[in-house]
C-alpha positions as CSV (number, residue, x, y, z in Angstrom):
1,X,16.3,-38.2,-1.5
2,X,17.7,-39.6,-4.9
3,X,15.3,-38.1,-7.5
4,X,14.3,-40.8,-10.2
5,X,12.1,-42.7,-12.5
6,X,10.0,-45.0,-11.2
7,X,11.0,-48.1,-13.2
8,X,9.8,-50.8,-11.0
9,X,7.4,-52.1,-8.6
10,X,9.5,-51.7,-6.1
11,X,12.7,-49.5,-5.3
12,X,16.0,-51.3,-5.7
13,X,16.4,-49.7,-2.3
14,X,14.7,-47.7,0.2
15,X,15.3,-45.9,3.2
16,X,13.1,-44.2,5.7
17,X,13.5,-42.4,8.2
18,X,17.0,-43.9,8.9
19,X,18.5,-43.5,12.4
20,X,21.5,-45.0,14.0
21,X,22.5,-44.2,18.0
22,X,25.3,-45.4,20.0
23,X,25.4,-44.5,23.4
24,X,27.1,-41.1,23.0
25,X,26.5,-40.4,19.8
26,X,23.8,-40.2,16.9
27,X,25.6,-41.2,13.6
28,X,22.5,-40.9,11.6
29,X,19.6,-38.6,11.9
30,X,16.5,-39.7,9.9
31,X,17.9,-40.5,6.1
32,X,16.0,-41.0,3.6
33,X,17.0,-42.2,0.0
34,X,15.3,-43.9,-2.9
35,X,16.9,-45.7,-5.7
36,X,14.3,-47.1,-7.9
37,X,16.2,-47.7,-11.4
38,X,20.2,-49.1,-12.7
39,X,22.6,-46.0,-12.7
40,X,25.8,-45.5,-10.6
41,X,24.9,-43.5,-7.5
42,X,27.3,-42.1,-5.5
43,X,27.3,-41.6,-1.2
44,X,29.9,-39.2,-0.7
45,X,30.2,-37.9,3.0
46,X,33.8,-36.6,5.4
47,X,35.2,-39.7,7.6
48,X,32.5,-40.2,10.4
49,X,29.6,-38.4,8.6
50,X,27.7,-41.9,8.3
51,X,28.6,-43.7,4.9
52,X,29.7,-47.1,6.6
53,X,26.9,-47.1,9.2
54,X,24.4,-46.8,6.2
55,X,26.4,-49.4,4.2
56,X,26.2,-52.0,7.3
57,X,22.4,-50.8,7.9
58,X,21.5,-51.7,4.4
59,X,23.8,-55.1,4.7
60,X,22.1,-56.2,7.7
61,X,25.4,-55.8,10.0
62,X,23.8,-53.5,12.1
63,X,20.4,-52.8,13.2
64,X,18.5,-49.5,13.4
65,X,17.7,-47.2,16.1
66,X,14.7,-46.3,13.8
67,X,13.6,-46.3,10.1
68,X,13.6,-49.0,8.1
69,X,15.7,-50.4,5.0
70,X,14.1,-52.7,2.3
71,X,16.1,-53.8,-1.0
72,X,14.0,-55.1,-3.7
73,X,11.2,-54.5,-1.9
74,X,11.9,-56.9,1.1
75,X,13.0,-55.5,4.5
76,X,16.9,-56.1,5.8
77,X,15.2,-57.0,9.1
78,X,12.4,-58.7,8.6
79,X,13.3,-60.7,5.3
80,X,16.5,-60.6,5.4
81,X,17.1,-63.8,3.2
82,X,15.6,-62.3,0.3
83,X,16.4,-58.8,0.6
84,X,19.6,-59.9,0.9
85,X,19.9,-62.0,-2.2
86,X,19.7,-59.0,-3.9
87,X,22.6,-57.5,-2.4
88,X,26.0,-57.3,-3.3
89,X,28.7,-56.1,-0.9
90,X,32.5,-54.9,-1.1
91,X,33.8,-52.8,2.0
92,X,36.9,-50.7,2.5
93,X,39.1,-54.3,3.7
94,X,37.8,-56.9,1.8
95,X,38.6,-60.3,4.2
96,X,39.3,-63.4,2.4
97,X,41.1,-67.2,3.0
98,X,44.3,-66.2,3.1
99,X,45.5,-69.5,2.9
100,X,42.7,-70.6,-0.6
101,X,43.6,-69.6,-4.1
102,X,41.2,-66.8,-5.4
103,X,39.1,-68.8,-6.9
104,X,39.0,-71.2,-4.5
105,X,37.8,-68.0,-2.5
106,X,34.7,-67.6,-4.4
107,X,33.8,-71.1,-4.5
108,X,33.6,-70.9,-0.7
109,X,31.3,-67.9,-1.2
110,X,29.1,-70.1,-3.8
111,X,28.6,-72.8,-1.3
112,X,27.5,-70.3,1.0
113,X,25.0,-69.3,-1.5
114,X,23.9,-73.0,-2.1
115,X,24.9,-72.1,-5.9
116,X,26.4,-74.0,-8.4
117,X,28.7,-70.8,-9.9
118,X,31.6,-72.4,-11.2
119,X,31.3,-71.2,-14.7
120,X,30.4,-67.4,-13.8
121,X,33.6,-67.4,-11.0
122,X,35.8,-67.8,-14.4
123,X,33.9,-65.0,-16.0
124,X,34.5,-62.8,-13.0
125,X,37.7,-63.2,-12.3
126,X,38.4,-62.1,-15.9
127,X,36.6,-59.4,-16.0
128,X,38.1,-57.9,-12.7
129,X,41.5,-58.5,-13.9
130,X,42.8,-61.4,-12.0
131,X,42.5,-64.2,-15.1
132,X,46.1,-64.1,-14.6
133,X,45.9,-64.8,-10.5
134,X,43.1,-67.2,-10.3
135,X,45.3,-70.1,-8.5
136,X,47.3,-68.4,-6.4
137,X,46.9,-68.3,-2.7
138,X,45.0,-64.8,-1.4
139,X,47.9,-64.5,1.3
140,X,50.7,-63.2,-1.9
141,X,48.2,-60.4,-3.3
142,X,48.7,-57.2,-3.1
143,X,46.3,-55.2,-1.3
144,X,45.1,-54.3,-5.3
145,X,44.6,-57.5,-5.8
146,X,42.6,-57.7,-3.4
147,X,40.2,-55.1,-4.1
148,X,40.1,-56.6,-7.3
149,X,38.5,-60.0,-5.8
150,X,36.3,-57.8,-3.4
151,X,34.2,-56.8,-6.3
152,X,34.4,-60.5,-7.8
153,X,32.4,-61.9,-4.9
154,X,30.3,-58.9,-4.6
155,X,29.0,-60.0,-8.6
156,X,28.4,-63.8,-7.4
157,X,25.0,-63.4,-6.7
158,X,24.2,-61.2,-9.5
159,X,22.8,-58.6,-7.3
160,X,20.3,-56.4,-8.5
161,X,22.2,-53.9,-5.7
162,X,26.0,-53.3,-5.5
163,X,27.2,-51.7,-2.3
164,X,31.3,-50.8,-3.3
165,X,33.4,-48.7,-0.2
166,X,36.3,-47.3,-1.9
167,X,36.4,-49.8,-4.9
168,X,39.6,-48.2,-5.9
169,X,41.7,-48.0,-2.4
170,X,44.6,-49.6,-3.4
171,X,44.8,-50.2,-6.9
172,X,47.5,-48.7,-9.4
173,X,46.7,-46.3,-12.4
174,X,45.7,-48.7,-14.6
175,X,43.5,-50.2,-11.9
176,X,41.6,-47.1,-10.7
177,X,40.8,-46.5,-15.2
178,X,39.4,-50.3,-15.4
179,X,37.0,-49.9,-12.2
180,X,35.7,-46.6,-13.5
181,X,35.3,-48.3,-16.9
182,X,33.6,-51.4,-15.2
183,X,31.3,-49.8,-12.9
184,X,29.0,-47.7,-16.0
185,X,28.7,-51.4,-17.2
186,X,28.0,-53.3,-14.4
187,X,25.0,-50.8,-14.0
188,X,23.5,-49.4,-17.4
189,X,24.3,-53.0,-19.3
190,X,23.7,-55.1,-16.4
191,X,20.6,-53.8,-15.1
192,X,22.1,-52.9,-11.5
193,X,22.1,-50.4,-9.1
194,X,25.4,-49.5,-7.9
195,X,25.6,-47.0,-4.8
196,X,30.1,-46.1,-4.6
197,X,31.3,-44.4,-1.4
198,X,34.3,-42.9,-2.6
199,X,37.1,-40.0,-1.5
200,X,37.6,-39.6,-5.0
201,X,35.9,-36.3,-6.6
202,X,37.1,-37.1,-9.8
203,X,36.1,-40.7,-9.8
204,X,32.5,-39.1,-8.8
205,X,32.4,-36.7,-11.7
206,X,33.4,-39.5,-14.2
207,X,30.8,-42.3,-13.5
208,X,28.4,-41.5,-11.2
209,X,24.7,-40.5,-12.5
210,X,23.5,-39.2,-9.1
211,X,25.5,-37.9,-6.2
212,X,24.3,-37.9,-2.1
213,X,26.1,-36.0,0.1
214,X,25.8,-36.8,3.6
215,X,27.3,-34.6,6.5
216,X,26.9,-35.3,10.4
217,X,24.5,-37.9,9.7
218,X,22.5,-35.5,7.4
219,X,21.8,-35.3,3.8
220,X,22.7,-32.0,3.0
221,X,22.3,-32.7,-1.2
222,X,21.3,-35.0,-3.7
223,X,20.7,-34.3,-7.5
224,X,23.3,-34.9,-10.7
225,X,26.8,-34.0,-10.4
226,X,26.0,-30.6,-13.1
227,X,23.2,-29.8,-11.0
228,X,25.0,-29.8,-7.6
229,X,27.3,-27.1,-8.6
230,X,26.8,-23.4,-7.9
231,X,24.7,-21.4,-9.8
232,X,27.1,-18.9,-10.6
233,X,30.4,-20.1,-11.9
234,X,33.7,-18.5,-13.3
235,X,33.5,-17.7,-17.3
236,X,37.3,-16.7,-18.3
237,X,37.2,-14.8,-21.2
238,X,40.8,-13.9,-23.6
239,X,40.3,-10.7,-25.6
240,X,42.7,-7.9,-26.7
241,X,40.9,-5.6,-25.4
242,X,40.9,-6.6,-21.2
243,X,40.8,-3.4,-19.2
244,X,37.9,-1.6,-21.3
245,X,35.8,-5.5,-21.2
246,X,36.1,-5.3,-17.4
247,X,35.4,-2.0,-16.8
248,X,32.4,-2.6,-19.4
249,X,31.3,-6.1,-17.2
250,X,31.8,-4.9,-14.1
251,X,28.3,-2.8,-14.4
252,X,26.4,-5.3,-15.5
253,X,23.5,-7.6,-13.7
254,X,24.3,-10.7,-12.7
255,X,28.4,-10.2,-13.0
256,X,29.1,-10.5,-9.6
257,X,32.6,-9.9,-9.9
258,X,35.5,-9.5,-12.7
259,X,39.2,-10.3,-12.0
260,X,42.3,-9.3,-14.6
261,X,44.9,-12.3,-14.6
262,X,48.6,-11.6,-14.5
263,X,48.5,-13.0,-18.3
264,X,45.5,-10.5,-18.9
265,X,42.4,-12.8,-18.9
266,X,39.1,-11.6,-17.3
267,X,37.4,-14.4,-14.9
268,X,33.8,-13.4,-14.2
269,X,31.7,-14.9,-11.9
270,X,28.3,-15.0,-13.2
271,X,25.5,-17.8,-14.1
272,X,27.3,-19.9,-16.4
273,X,23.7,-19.5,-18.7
274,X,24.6,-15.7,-19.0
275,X,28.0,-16.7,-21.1
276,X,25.9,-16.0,-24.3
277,X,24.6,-13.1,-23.2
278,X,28.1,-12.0,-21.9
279,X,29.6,-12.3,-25.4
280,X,26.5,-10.4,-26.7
281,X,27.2,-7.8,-24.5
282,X,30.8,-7.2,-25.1
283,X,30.1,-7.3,-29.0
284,X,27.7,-4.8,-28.6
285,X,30.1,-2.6,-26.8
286,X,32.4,-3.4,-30.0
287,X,34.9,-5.8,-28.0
288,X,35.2,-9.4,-29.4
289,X,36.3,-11.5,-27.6
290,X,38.6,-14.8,-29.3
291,X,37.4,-17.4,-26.2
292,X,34.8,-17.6,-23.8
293,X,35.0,-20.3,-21.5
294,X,32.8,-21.6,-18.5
295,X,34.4,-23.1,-15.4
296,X,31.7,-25.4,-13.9
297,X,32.3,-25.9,-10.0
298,X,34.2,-29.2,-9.6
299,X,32.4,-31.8,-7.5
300,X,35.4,-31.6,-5.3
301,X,34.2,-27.8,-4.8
302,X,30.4,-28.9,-4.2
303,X,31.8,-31.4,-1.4
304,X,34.1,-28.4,0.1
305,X,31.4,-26.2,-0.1
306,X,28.2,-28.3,1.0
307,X,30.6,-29.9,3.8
308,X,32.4,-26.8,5.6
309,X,35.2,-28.5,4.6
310,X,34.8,-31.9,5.2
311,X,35.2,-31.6,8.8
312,X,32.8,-34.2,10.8
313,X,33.8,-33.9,14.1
């Protein structure tokens, strides 16, 4: 469950109990997760370990075996109208008129809404990069491009939600840096929740507030990317003295074990809140050391680690 301040009412989204089954399968067992303030959230999970059937549960494309799904307090199923018109949706293959400029695109999408949004479709096409692309037809973008006009009629509505699947799939360097510049505004200046599925560890790290990891249709963590990692983690340390500071560690409680590099470095893996007390220790056995560093695990580890290896079969 997402841990977090209670700054509305009612969540931005909630989910109980959550249960999806197909005939031979069960792609979700019994989730629950609460998002009840703006902050970038990310849903990180292995291919088949449930992140698009949750997306198209809280979307309203599918229906659930049990549990229950409400966005802004209004239930997908039941008030689907005005849960939904809080919603904001890009998946993986955004699907547009190949044959309609892009923003001819969204203005299709604003009749849909019964909205007159000809002013904000400018605005968004701008800030998603694509100022430069607004008249051409859909069927000459790149796939990029694309991606890029995904999130534009995902911000029509101004949702107070914002479901993204792999907002960056596709996109070049300079692409991938604008979303992950975007997205911390959409939310914290914008007032929106944003919950990212993404493959990207790094992307996670940089802009994400709060991380859910899902695993065989489980939620095996939740919590901030720092506080997902491993308690103990690898301090390096560079001093001249190397052998005597390992065979001096390599007593001590809470080193669980010290390493020599080829280049004569010691890596310790302890708590990284003992670093101090490292250092303390080794000046006290009159070794000083010139750098102490701590190597948080990467989120990319925490995935590895909480995942078996990503593996969802």
């Amino acid at each position: 469950m997402l841990e977090t301040m209670n700054a509305t009412d009612q969540p931005i989204l909630l989910i109980e109990k959550l249960r999806k089954e197909y005939k031979r399968t069960t792609a979700l067992e019994g989730i629950d997760i609460t998002i009840d303030r703006p902050g970038v959230y990310g849903f990180l999970g292995p291919n088949g370990a449930g992140k698009t059937t949750t997306f198209k549960l809280i979307s309203g494309l599918l229906r659930p075996t049990a549990g229950r799904v409400s966005v802004c307090g209004a239930d997908v199923n039941v008030e689907s109208r005005r849960a939904l018109s809080n919603l904001g949706v890009q998946f993986d293959a955004p699907v547009f008129y190949p044959y309609l400029s892009g923003r001819d695109n969204l203005r299709v999408i604003a009749r849909w809404l019964g909205r007159d949004l000809e002013e904000k479709i400018g605005e968004l096409l701008e800030t998603v990069g694509l100022s430069d692309a607004t008249d051409r037809r859909v069927g000459g973008y790149s796939w990029g491009m694309k991606q890029r006009l995904g999130l534009a009629s995902a911000l029509l509505p101004d949702p107070k939600l914002l479901l993204l699947d792999e907002p960056t799939s596709g996109l070049d360097p300079g692409g991938i840096a604008d979303v992950r510049t975007l997205l911390p505004k959409l939310a914290h200046e914008g007032g929106r929740s944003v919950l990212l599925s993404s493959h990207r560890m790094d992307e996670v790290e940089q802009v994400c507030d709060h991380v859910t990891i899902i695993h065989r249709g489980r939620i095996v963590a939740s919590g901030r990317p720092e506080d997902l990692a491993a308690d103990d983690n690898l301090i390096e340390i560079q001093c001249d003295a190397a052998a005597a500071a390992a065979e001096a560690l390599d007593g001590l409680a809470e080193v669980i074990q010290v390493e020599r590099t080829a280049d004569d470095r010691l890596e310790v893996l302890a708590p990284a809140l003992r670093a101090g007390q490292i250092n303390q220790f080794l000046v006290e056995q009159g070794i000083t050391a010139d750098q102490i560093v701590v190597r948080r695990e990467s989120m990319e580890a925490v995935f590895f680690r909480l995942t078996g290896g990503g593996d969802s079969a």
